[in-house]
N, C-alpha and C positions, 0 to 999 in steps of 0.2 A: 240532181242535187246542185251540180255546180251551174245551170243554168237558172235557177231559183236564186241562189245567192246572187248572180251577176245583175239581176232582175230588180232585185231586193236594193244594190247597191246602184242601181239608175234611177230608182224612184226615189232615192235621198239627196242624193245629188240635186234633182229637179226641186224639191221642195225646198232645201237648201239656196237654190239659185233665185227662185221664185222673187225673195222680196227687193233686190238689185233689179231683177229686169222691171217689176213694176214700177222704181222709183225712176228708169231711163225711160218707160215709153211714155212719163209725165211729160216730158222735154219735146216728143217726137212731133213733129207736123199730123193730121187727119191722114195723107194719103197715104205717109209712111206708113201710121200704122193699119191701115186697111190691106196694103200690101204684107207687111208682119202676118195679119191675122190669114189671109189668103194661104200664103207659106206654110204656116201652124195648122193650118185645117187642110190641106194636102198631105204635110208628113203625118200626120195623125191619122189620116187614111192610107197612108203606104204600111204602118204599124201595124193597122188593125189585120191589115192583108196578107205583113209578115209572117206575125205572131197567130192566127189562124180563128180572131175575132166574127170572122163574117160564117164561123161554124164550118170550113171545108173539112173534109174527112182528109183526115192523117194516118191512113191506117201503119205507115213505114214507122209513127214513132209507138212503140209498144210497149215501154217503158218508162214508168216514172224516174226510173234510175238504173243502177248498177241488178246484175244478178249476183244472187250471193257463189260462193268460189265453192264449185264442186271440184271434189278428191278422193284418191283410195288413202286410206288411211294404210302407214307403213307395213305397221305388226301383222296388219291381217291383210297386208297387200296379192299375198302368196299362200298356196296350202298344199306342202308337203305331210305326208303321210309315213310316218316309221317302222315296220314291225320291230318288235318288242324296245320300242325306245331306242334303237342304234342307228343314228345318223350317218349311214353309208348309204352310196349307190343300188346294193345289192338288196338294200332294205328299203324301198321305196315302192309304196303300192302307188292310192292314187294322186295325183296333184293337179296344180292349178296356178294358175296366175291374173293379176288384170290389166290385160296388156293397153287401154284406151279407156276414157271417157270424153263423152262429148251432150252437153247440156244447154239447156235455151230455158228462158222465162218469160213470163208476161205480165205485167199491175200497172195498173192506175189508179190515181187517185186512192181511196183506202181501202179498194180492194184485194183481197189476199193476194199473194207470191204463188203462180203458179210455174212449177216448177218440172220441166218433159227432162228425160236423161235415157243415154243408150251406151250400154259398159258392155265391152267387149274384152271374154274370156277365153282363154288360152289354156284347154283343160289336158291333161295327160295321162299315162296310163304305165306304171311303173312294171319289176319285176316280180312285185312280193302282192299288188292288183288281182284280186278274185272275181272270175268275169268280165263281162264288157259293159254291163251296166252301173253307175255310180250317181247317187242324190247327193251332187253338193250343195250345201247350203250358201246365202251368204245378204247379207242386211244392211240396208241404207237408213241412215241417219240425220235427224235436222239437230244442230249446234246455234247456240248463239255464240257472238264473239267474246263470251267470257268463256268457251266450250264448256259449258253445261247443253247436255244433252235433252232437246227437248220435244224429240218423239224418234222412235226406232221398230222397225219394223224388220222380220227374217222372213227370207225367201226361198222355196226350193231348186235349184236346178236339175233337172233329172239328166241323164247325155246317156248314149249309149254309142260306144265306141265301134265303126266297122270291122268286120273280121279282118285283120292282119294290119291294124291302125293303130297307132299309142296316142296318136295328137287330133284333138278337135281345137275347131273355135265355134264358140258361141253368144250371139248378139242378145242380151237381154235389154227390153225396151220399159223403163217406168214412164207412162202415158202421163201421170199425173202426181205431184209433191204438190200440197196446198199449206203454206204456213202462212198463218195467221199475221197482222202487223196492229200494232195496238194504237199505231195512230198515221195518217198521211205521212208524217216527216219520216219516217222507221223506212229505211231501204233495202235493199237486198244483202248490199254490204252486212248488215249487221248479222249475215246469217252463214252458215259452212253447211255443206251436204257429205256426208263423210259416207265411202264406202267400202267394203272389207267382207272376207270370209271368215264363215263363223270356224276360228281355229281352236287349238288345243295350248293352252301354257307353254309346252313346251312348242311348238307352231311359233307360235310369239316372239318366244326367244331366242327362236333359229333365224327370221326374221330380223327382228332387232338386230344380234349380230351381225345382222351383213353377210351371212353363210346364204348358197343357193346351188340347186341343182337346176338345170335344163327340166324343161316341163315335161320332157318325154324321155327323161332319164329311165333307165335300167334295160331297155328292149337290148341298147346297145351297150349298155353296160359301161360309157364311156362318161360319167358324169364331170362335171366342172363344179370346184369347190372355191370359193374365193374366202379369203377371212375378211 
């Protein structure tokens, strides 16, 4: 985008200047200006050479602009698990967190946003935990920047925990987010990738607060509560 505008603002400038230098090279002697036009028709091929006129492949530039700003979205950044709704250590089956994201795109011209991402999860395994198998869920989202929500999709994670293990990590990889652009100028900016596990109201709220347990609280019984 800000190379478009800069672009935008060289080509006014020129047009602008245009009827000054016609009215000086009225003045000019023949050889001057043969030598002018020489010079003009040099830099006009250094330009073309620049700017990538003579069709050389580019492949390093793969974007027409910005990628839009992927994130875990707060509330559902984390997913603690309560039995019977009491927010202790000793009440914690299973949990989860997301400890990274890391994301890349690619568009030209008016072709759609595609969008690769790989979220790295931090899953745990409480006291109040039924077995060592656990489906967590958890869904990625495309946003415009008015955040209206304008496609969402849930995912399962299945994990199954080694015998005498409370903590896994796990790399999920989305190969592919394709959002739509309704026209060239529409950039990546105008878009948010938002991601989060599918929680419980009260999930939410424990989040929101700013309260957190260690992802592999209860084995040792030692959790950390912050307000």
């Amino acid at each position: 985008m800000r190379r478009q505008m800069l672009l935008a603002a060289a080509v006014l400038a020129a047009f602008t200047a245009a009827p000054a230098a016609s009215f000086a090279q009225g003045r000019r002697d023949p050889e001057e200006q043969a030598r002018k036009q020489q010079e003009e028709a040099a830099k006009k091929r250094r330009q073309r050479e620049e700017w990538g006129d003579v069709q050389a492949p580019l492949p390093q530039l793969r974007n027409a602009g910005p990628c839009p700003f992927v994130k875990s979205l707060y509330d559902a950044a984390r997913y603690v698990e309560f039995k019977d709704g009491r927010e202790a250590s000793s009440a914690v089956g299973f949990s989860g967190e997301i400890q990274g994201i890391s994301a890349g795109c690619s568009y030209k011209d008016e072709q759609p946003i595609e969008v690769t991402m790989e979220v790295l999860f931090e899953l745990g395994k409480g006291p109040q935990a039924e077995g060592r198998q656990k489906t967590f869920k958890y869904w990625v989202a495309v946003t415009d920047r008015n955040r209206d929500v304008i496609a969402k999709e849930t995912f399962d994670l299945p994990v199954t925990f080694p015998e005498g293990e409370d903590r896994v990590y796990v790399t999920e990889t989305i190969a592919s987010i394709t959002i739509p652009r309704a026209g060239i100028a529409v950039s990546g900016s105008n878009f948010e990738v938002l991601v989060g596990f599918d929680v419980t109201p009260q999930m939410a709220a424990f989040n929101r607060d700013g309260k957190r347990f260690r992802v592999n609280v209860g084995q040792t019984a030692s959790a950390q509560q912050t307000p």
